[in-house]
C-alpha positions in Angstrom: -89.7 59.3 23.2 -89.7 60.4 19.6 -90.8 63.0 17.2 -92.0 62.0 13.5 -91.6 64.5 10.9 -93.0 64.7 7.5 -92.5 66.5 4.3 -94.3 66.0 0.8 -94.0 69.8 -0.9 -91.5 68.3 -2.8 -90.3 64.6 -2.6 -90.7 62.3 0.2 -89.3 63.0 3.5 -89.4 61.4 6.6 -87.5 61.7 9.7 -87.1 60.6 13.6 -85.5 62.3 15.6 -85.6 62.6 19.1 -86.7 65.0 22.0 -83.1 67.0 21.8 -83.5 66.9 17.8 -80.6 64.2 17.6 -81.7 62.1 14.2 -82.6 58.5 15.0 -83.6 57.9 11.3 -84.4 58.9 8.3 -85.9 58.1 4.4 -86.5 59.9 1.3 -88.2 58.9 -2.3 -87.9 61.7 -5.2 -91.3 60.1 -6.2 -93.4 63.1 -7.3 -96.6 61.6 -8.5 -97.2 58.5 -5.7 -96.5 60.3 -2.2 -99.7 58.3 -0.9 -97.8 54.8 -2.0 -94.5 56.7 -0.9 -95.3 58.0 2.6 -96.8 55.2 4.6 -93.6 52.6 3.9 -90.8 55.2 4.7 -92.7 55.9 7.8 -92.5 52.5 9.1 -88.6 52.3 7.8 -88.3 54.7 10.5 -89.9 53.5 13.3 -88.2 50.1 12.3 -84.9 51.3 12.0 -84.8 53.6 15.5 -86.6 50.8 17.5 -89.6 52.5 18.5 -93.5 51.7 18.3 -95.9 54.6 17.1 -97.2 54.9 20.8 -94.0 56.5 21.7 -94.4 59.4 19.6 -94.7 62.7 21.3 -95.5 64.9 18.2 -95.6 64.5 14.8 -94.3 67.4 12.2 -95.7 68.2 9.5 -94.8 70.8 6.3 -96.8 73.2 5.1 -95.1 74.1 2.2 -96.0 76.1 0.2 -96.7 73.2 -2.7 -99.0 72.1 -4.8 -102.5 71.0 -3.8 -102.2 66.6 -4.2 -98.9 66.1 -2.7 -99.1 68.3 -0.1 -102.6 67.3 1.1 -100.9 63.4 1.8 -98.3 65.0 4.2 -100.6 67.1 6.0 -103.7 64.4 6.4 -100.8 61.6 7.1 -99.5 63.6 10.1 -102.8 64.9 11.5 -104.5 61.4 11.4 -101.5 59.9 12.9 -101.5 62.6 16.0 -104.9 62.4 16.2 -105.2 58.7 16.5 -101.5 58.8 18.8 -103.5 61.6 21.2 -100.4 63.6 20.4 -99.9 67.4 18.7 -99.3 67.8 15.1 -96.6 70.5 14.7 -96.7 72.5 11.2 -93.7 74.5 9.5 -93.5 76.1 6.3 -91.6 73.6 4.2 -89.3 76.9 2.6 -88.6 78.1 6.2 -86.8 74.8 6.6 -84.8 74.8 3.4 -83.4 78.4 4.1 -82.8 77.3 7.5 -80.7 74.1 6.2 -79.1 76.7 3.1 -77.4 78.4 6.8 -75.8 75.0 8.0 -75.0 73.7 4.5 -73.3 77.0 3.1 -71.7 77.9 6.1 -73.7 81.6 5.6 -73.3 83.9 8.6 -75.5 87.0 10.1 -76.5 89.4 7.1 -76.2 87.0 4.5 -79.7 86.9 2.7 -80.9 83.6 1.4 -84.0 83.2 -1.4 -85.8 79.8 -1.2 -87.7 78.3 -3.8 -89.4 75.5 -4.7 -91.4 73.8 -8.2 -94.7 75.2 -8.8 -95.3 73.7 -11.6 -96.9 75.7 -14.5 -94.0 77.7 -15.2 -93.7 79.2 -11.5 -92.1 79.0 -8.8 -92.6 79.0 -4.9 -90.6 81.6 -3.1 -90.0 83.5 0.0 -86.6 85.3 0.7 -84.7 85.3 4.9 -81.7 87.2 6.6 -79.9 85.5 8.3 -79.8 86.6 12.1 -77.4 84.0 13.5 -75.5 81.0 12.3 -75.9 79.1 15.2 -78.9 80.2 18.0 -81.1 78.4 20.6 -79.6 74.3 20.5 -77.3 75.3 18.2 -79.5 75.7 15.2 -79.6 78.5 12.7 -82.1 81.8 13.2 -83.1 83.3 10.4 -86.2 86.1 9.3 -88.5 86.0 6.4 -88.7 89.1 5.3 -90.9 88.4 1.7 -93.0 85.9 1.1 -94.0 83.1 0.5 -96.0 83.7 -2.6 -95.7 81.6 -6.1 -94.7 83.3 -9.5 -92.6 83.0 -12.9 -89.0 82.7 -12.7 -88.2 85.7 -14.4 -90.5 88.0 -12.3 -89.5 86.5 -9.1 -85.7 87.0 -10.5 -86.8 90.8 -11.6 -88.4 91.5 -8.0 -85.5 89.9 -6.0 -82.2 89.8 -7.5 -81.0 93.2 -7.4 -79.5 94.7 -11.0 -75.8 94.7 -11.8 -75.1 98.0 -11.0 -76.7 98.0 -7.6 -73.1 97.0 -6.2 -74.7 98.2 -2.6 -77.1 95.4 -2.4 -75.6 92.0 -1.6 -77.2 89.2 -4.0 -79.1 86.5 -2.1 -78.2 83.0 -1.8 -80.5 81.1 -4.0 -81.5 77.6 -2.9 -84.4 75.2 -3.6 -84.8 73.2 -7.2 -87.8 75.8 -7.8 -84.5 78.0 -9.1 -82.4 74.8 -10.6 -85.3 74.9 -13.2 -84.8 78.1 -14.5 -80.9 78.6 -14.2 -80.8 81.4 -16.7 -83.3 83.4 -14.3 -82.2 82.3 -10.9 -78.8 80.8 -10.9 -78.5 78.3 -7.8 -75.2 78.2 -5.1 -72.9 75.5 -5.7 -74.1 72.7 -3.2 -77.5 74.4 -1.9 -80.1 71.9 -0.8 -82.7 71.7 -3.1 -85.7 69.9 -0.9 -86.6 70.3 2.3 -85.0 67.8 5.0 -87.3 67.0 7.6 -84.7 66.5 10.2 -83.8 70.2 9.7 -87.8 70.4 9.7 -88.5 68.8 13.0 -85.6 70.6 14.5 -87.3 74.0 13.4 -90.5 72.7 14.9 -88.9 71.7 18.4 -87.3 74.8 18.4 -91.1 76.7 17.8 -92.9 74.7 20.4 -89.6 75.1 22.9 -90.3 79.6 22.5 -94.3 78.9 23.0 -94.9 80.1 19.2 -98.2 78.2 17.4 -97.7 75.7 14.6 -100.6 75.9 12.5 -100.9 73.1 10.4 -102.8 75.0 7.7 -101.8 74.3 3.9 -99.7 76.7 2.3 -101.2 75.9 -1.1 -101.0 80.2 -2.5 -103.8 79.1 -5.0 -106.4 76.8 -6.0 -105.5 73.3 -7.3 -105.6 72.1 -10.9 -108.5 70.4 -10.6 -111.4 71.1 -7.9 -115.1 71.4 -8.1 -116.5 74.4 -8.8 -117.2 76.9 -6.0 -115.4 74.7 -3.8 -112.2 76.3 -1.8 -109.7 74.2 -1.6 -106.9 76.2 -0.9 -105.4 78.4 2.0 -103.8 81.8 1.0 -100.8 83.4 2.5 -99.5 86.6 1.5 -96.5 88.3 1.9 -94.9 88.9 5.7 -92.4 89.3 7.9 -90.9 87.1 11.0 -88.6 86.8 13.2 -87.0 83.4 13.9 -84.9 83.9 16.7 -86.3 80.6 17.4 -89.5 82.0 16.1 -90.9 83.9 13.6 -89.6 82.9 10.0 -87.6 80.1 11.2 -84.6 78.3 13.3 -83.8 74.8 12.4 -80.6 72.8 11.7 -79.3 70.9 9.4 -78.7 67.3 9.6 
């Protein structure tokens, strides 16, 4: 038995892993304007590569983002026509809950440490939502952290204003800043040496096993924070989600691991 998870709020990611979150496979594409083309061929690399049929999936994972409207939309309809045709759940997680969760295993951060995720927004913004970290290592031996801001999608420089505390503040630690959201604005939000810059959706379908494992709900609604470049008038298109708290203590914000 095996769990598919997919992520397009960035590139391409799929992953298998299985029931214990051990990775069985896995394939990326850093193609940004074809994840329809991108998605369905990495997904059968997968099932290839581990040795298993798409009627021995128990659950497939899906992110959430927060991203922008088109390739976000392929990930989430991918995954839900898949369970829904498998007779099997569809599992969502916010797509920066998993980065900050893989910042944890990749930067060796330990409990206090804060962490600020972000991710392209196009337009001049960025995606963001900052964590603490609660525990390195918690339930399977995956991180636990807690959101506690965001998501929500602005400019660099006001994101940078509202989250990076001022020089003289010597009291307030500095968050670790992850996601390639900051790598494109370096003179605002100056990313740590080696942080992951996309989601991995191994860490992703770990966080989700984790989830399901503590009885929280998934939602598989879109984390899009506004309306799309193009849609027809008085049409919503979007789902909103403000600012908020969780706990992750294999719930809440998040727990995941990394690969």
């Amino acid at each position: 038995m095996a769990v598919l998870a997919l992520d397009t709020s960035a590139a391409v990611a799929v992953s298998l892993v299985d029931e214990d979150g051990a990775r069985l496979a896995s394939r990326s594409s850093d193609e940004r304007r074809r994840h329809a083309e991108s998605l369905a061929p990495l997904i059968t690399e997968v099932l290839d590569e581990a040795g298993i049929e798409r009627a021995d999936l128990t659950a497939v994972v899906a992110g959430t983002g927060p991203a922008p409207f088109t390739g976000l939309r392929v990930g989430l309809v991918t995954a839900r026509t898949l369970a829904l045709s498998l007779g099997i759940p569809v599992l969502g997680v916010p797509s920066l809950d998993a980065l900050a969760v893989q910042a944890v295993s990749d930067l060796g951060l330990r409990a206090g440490a804060e962490i600020l995720a972000t991710s392209d927004a196009r337009r001049k913004e960025v995606y963001w939502a900052r964590y603490r970290v609660v525990a390195h290592e918690g339930p399977h031996g995956v991180p636990v952290v807690e959101r506690t801001a965001g998501p929500d999608v602005d400019r660099a420089g006001f994101v940078a204003q509202a989250q990076l505390p001022l020089a003289d503040a010597a009291d307030t630690p500095l968050p670790v800043v992850v996601g390639e959201g900051a790598m494109l604005y370096p003179e605002f939000l100056p990313v740590a040496d080696d942080a992951p810059l996309v989601p991995d959706a191994t860490v992703l379908a770990r966080l989700a096993l984790v989830r399901r494992e503590a009885g929280e709900e998934l939602p598989t609604e879109p984390l899009y924070l506004r309306r799309p470049d193009v849609h027809e008038p008085g049409v919503a298109t979007g789902s909103g989600a403000g600012s908020g708290t969780g706990t992750a203590a294999a719930g809440g914000a998040a727990a995941g691991g990394a690969a």
